[in-house]
MDTraj code that builds the backbone (N, CA, C; nanometers):
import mdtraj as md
import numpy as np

residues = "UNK UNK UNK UNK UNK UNK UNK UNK UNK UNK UNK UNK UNK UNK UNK UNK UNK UNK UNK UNK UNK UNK UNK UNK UNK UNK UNK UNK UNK UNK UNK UNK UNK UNK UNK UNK UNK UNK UNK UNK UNK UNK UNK UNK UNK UNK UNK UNK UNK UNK UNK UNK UNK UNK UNK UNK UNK UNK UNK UNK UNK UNK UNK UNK UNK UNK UNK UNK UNK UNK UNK UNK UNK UNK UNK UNK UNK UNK UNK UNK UNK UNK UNK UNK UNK UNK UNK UNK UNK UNK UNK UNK UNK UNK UNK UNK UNK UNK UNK UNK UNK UNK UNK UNK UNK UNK UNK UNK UNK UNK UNK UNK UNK UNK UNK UNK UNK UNK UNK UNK UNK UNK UNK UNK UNK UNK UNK UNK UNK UNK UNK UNK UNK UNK UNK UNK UNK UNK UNK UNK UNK UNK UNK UNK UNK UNK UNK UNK UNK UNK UNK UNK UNK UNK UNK".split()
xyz = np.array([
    [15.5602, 11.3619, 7.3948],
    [15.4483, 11.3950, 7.4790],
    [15.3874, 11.2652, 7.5320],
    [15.3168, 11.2454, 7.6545],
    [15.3280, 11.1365, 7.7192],
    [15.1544, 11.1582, 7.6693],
    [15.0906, 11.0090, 7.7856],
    [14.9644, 10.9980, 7.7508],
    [14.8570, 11.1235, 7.8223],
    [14.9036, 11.1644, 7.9581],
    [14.8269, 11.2207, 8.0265],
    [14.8605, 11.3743, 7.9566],
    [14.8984, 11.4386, 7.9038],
    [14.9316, 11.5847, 7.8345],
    [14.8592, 11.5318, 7.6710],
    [14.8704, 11.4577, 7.6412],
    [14.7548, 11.4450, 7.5172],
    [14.6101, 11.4408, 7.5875],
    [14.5607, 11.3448, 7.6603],
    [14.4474, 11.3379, 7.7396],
    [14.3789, 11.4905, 7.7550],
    [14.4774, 11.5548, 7.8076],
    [14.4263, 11.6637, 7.8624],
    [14.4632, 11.7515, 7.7242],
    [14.4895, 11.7615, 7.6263],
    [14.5087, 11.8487, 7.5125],
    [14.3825, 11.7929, 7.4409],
    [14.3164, 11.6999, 7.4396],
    [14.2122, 11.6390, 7.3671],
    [14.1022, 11.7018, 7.4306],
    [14.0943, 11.6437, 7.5389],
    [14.0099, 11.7069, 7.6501],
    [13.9153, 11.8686, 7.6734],
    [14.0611, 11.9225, 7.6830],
    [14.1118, 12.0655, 7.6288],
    [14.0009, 12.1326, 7.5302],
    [14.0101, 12.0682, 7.4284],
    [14.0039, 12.0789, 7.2832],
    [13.8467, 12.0550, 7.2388],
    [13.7753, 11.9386, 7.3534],
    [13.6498, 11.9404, 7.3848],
    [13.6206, 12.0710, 7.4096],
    [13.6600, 12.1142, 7.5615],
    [13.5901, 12.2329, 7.6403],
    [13.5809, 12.3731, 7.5754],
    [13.7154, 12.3375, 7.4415],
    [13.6930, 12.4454, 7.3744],
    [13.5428, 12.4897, 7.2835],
    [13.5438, 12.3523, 7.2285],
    [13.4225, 12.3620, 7.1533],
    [13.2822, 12.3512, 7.2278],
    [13.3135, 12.2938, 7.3312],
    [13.1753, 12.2965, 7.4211],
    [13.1533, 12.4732, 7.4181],
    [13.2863, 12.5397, 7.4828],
    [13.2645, 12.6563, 7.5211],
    [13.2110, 12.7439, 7.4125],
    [13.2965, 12.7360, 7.2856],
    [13.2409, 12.8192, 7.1433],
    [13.0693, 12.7605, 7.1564],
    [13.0178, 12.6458, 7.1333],
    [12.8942, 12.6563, 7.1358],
    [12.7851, 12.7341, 7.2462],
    [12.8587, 12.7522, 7.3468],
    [12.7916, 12.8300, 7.4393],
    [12.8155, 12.9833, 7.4446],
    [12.9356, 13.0014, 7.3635],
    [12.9201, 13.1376, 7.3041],
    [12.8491, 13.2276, 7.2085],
    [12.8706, 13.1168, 7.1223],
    [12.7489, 13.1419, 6.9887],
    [12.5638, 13.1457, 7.0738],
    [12.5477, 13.0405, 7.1400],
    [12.4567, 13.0780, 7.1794],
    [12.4065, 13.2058, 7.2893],
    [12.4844, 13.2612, 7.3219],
    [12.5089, 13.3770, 7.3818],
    [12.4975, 13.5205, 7.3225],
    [12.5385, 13.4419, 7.1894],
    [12.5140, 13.5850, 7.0905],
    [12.3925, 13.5986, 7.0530],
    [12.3115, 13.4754, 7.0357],
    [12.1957, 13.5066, 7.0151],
    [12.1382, 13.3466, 6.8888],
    [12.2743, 13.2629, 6.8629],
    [12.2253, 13.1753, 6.8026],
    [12.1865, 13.0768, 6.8639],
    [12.0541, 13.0527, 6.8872],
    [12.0112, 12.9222, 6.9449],
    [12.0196, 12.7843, 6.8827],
    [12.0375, 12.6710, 6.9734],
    [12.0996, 12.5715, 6.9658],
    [11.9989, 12.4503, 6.8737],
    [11.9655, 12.3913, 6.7989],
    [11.8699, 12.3038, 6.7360],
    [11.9289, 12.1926, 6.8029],
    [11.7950, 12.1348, 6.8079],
    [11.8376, 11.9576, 6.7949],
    [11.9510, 11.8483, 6.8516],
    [11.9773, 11.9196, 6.7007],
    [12.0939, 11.8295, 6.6686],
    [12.2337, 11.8686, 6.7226],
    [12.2159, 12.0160, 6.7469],
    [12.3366, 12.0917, 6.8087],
    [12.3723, 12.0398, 6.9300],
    [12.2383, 12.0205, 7.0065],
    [12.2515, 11.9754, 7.1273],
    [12.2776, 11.8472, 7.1685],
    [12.2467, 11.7587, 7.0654],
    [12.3180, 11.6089, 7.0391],
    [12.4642, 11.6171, 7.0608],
    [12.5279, 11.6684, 6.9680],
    [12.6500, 11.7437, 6.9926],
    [12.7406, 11.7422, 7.1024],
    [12.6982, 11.8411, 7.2034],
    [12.7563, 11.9013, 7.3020],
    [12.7645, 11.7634, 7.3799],
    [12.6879, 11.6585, 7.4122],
    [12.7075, 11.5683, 7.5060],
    [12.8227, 11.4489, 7.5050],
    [12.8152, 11.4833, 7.3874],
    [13.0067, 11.3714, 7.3663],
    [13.1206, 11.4511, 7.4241],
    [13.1041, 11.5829, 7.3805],
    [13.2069, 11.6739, 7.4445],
    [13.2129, 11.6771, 7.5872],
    [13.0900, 11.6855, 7.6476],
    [13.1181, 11.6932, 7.7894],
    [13.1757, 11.5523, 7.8806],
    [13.0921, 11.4333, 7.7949],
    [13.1543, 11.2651, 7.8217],
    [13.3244, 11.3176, 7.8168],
    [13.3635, 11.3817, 7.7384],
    [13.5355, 11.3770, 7.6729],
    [13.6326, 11.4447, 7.7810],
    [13.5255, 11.5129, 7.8229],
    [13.5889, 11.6681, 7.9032],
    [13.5985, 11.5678, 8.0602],
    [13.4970, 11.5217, 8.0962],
    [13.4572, 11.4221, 8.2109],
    [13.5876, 11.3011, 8.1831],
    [13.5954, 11.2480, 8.0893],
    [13.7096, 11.1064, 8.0562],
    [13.8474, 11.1898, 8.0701],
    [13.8720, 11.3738, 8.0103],
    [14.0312, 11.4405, 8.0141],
    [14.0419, 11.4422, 8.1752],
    [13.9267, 11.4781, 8.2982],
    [13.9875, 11.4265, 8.4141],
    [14.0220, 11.2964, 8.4519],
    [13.9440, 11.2125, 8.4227],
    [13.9652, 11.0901, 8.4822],
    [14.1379, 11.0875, 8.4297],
    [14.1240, 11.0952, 8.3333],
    [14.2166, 11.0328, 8.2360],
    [14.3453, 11.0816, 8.3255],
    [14.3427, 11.2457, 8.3532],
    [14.4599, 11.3058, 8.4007],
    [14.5025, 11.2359, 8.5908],
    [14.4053, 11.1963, 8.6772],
    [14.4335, 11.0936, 8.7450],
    [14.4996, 10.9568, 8.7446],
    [14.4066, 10.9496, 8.6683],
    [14.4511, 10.7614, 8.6083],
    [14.4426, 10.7318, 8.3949],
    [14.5868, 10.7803, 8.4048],
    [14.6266, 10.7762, 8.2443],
    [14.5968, 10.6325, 8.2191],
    [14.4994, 10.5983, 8.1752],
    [14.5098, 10.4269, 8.1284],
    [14.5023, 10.4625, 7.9558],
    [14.4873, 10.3787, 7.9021],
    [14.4878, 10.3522, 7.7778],
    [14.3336, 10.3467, 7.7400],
    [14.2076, 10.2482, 7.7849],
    [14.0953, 10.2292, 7.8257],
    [14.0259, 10.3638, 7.7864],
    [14.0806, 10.4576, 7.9049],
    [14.0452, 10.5901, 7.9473],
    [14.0372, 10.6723, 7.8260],
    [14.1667, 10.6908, 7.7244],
    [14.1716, 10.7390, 7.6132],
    [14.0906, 10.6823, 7.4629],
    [14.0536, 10.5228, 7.4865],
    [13.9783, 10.4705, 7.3482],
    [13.8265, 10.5551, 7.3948],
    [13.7879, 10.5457, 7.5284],
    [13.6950, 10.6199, 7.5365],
    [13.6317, 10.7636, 7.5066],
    [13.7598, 10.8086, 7.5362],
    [13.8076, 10.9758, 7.4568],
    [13.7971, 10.9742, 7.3201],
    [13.8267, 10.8613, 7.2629],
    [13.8457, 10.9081, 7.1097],
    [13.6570, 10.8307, 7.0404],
    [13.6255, 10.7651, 7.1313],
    [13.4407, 10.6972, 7.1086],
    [13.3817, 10.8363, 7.1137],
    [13.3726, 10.8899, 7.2295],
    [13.3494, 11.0294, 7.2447],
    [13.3596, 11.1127, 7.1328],
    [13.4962, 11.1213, 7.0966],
    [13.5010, 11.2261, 7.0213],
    [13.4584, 11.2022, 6.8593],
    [13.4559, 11.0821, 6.8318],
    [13.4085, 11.0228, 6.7013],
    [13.2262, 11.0421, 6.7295],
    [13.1755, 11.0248, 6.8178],
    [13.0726, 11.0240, 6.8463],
    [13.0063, 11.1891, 6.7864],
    [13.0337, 11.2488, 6.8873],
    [13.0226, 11.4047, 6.7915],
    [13.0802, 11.4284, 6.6927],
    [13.1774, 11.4198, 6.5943],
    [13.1804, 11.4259, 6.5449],
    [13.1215, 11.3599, 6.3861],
    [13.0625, 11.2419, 6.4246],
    [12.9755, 11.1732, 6.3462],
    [12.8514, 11.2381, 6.3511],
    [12.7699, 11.3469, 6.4137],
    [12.6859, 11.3722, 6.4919],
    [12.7226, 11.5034, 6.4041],
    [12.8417, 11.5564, 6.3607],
    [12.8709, 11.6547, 6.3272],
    [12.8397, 11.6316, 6.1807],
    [12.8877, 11.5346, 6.1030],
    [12.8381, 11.4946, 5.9668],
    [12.7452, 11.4663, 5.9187],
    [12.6324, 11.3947, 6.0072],
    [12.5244, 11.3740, 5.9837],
    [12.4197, 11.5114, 5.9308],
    [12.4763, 11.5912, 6.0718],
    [12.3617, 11.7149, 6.1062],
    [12.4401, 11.8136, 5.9264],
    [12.5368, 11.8554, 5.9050],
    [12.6111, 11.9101, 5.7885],
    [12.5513, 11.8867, 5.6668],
    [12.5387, 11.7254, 5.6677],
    [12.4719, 11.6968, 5.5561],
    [12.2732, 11.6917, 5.5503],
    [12.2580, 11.7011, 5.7016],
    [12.1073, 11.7383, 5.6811],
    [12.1020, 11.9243, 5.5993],
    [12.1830, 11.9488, 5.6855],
    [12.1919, 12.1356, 5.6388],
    [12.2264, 12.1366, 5.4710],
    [12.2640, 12.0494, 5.4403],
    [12.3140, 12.1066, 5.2874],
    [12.2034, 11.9893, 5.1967],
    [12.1150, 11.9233, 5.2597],
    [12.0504, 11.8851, 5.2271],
    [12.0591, 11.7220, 5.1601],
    [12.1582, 11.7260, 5.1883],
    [12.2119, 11.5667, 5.1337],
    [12.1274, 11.4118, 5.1785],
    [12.0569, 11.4167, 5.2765],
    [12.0057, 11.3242, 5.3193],
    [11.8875, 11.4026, 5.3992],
    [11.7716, 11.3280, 5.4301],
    [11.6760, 11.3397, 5.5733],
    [11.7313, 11.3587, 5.6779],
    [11.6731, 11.4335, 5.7744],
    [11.7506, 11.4893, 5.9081],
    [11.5610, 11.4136, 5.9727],
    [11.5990, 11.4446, 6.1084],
    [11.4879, 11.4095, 6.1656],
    [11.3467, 11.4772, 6.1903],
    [11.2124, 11.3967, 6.1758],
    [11.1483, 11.5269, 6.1110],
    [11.1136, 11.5835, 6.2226],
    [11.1472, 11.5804, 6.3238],
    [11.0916, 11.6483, 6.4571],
    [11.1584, 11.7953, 6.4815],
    [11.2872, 11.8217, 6.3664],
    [11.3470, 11.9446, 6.3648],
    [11.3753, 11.9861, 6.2333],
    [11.3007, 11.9011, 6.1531],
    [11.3825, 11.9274, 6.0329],
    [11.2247, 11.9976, 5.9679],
    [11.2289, 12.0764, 5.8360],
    [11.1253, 12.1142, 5.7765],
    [11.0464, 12.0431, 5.6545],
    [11.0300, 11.8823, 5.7287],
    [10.9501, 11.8228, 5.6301],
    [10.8088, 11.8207, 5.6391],
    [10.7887, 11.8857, 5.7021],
    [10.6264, 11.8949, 5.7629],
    [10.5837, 11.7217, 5.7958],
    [10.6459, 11.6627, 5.8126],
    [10.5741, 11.5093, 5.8485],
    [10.5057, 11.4912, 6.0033],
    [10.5600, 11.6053, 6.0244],
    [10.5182, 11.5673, 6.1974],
    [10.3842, 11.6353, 6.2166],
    [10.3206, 11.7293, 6.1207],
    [10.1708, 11.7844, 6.1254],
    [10.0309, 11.7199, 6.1022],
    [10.0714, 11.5463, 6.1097],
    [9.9782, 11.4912, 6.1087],
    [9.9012, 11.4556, 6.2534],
    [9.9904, 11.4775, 6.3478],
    [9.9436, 11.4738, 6.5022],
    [9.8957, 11.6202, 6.6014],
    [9.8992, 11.6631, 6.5155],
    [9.8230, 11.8179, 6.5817],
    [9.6726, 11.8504, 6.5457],
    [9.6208, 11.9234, 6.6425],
    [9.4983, 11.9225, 6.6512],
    [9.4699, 12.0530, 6.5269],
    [9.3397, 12.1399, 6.5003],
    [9.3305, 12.1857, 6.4193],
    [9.3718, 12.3213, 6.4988],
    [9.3891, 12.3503, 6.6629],
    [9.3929, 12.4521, 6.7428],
    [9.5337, 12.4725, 6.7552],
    [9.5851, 12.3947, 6.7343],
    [9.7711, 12.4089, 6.7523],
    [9.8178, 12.4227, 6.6051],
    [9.7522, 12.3950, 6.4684],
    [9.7841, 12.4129, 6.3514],
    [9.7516, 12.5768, 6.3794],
    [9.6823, 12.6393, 6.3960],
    [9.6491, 12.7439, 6.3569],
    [9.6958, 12.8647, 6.4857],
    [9.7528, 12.8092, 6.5804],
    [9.8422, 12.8404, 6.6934],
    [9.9195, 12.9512, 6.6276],
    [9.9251, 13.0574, 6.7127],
    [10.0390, 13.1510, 6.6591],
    [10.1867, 13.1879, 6.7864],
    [10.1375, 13.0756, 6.8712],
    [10.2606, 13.0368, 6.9709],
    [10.3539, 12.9152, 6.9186],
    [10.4577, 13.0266, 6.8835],
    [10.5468, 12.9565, 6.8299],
    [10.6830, 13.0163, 6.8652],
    [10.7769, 12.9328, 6.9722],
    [10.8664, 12.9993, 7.0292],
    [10.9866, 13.0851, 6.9536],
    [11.0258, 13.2334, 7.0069],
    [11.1044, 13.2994, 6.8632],
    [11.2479, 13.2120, 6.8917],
    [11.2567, 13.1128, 6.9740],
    [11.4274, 13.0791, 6.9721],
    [11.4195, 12.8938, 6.8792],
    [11.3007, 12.8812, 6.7868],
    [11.2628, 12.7473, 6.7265],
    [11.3662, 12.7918, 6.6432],
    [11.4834, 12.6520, 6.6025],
    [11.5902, 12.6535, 6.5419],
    [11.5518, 12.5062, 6.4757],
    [11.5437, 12.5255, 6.3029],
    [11.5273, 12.4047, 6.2447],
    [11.6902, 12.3490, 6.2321],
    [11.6489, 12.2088, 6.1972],
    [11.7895, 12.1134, 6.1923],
    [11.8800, 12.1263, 6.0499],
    [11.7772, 12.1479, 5.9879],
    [11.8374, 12.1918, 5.8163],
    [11.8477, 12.3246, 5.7534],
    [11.8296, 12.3898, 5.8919],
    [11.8874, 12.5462, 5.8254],
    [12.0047, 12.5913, 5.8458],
    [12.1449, 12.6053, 5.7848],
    [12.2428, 12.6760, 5.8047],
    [12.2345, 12.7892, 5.9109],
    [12.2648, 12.8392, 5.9971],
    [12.2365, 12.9678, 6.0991],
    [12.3643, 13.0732, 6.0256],
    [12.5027, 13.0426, 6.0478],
    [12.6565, 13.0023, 6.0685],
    [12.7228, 12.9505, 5.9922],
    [12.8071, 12.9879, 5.8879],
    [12.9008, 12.9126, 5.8471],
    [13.0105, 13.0110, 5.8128],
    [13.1006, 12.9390, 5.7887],
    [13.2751, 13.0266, 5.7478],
    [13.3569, 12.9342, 5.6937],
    [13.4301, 13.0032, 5.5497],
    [13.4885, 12.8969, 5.4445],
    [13.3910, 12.7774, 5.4154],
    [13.2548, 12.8495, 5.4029],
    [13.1616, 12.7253, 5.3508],
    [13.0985, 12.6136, 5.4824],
    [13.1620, 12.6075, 5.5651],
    [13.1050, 12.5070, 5.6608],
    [13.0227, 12.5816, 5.7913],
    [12.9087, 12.4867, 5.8516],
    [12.8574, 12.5628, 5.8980],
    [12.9151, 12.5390, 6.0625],
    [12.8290, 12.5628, 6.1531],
    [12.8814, 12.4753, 6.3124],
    [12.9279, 12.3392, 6.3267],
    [12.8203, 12.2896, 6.2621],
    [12.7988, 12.1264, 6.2601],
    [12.9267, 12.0775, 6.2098],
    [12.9863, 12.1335, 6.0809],
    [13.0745, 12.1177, 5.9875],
    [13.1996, 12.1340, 6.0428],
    [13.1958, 12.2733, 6.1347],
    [13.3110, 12.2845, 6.1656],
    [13.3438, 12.1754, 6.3319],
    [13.2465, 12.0823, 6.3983],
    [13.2726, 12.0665, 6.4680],
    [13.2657, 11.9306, 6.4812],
    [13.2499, 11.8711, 6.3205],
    [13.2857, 11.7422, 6.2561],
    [13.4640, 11.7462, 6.2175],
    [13.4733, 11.8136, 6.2199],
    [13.6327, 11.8308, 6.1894],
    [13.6913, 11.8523, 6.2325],
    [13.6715, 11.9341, 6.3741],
    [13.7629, 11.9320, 6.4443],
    [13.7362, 11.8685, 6.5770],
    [13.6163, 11.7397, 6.5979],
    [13.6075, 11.6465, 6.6339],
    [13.7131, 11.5559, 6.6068],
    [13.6969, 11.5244, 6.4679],
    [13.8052, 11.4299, 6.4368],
    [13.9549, 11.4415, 6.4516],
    [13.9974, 11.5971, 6.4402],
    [14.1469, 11.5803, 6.4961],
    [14.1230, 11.5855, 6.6300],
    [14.0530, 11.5926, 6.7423],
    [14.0242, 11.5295, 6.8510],
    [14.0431, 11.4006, 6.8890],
    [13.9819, 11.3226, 6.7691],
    [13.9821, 11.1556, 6.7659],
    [14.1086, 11.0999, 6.7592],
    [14.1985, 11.1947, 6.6667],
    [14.3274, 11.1850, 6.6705],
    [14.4557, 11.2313, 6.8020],
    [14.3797, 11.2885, 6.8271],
    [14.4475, 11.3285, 6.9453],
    [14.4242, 11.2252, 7.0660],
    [14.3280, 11.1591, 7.1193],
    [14.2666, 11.0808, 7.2066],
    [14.3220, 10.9197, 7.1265],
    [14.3579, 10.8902, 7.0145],
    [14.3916, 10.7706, 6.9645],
    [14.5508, 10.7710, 6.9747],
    [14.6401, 10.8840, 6.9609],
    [14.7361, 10.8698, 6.9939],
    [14.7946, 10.8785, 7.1419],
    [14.7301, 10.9655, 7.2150],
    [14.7068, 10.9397, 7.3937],
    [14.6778, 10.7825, 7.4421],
    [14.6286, 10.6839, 7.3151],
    [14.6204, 10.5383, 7.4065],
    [14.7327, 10.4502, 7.3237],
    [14.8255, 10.5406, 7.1873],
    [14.9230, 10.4122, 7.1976],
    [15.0479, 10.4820, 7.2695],
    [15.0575, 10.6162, 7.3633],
    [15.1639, 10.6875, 7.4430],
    [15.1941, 10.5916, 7.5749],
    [15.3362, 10.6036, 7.6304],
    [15.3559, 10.5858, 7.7418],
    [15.2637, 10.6588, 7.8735],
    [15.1980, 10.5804, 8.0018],
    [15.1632, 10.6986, 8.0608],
    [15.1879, 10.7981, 8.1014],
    [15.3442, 10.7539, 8.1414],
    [15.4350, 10.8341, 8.1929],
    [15.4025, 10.9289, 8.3365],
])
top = md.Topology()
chain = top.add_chain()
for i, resn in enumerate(residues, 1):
    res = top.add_residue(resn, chain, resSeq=i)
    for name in ("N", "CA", "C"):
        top.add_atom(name, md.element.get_by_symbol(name[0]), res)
traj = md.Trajectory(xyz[None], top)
């Protein structure tokens, strides 16, 4: 398999997961945070599988695989906020740290949007992993896919 048919199988492989996240949210699971951190490496990846399929460089593909390490690091981070392993950020996460800047009229506010999705709550998961989890992993055979597209012929 040459460089430009990996490119575009990596690529591919983005739009897939871009697309599953826009399915899930369709069903009704709204997107947190961190989810949405996410999605923007994929679309960089999906944006680099055209270039790439024009002009197969090598360049083109380390960028594909930055990309795809990118979310997928993005994918581990957020996994291990959900299972609680580390601090997630407190602007989505449920440490209450961020209630020191609200007035006493917004504490006691009962507008509170029904699609608020914290960063450390599981929504989703299957065989134990949740979105995040599953899209740390299959980020990375992404990474693999986009790292072997830059040592291929272009052909």
């Amino acid at each position: 398999m040459n460089r430009r048919h990996l490119i575009l199988m990596a690529a591919g492989g983005s739009a897939l997961l871009l697309g599953g996240a826009f399915l899930f949210q369709s069903l009704g699971y709204a997107p947190c945070t961190m989810c949405l951190w996410q999605r923007w490496p994929h679309a960089i990846a999906i944006v680099l599988g055209v270039v790439g399929y024009l002009w197969p460089r090598a360049v083109v593909a380390v960028l594909g695989a930055l990309a795809a390490f990118a979310t997928a690091a993005i994918g581990v981070f957020h996994a291990g906020v959900e299972w609680k392993f580390w601090p997630g950020p407190s602007s989505c996460t449920g440490g209450g740290s961020s209630l020191s800047g609200l007035s006493g009229s917004d504490l006691l506010s009962t507008d509170i949007p029904e699609t608020l999705v914290m960063c450390d709550e599981i929504v989703w998961q299957l065989f134990g992993l949740s979105m995040a989890g599953w899209n740390a992993l299959l980020s990375f055979a992404l990474v693999a896919l986009w790292i072997a597209a830059a040592t291929r012929p272009a052909r």
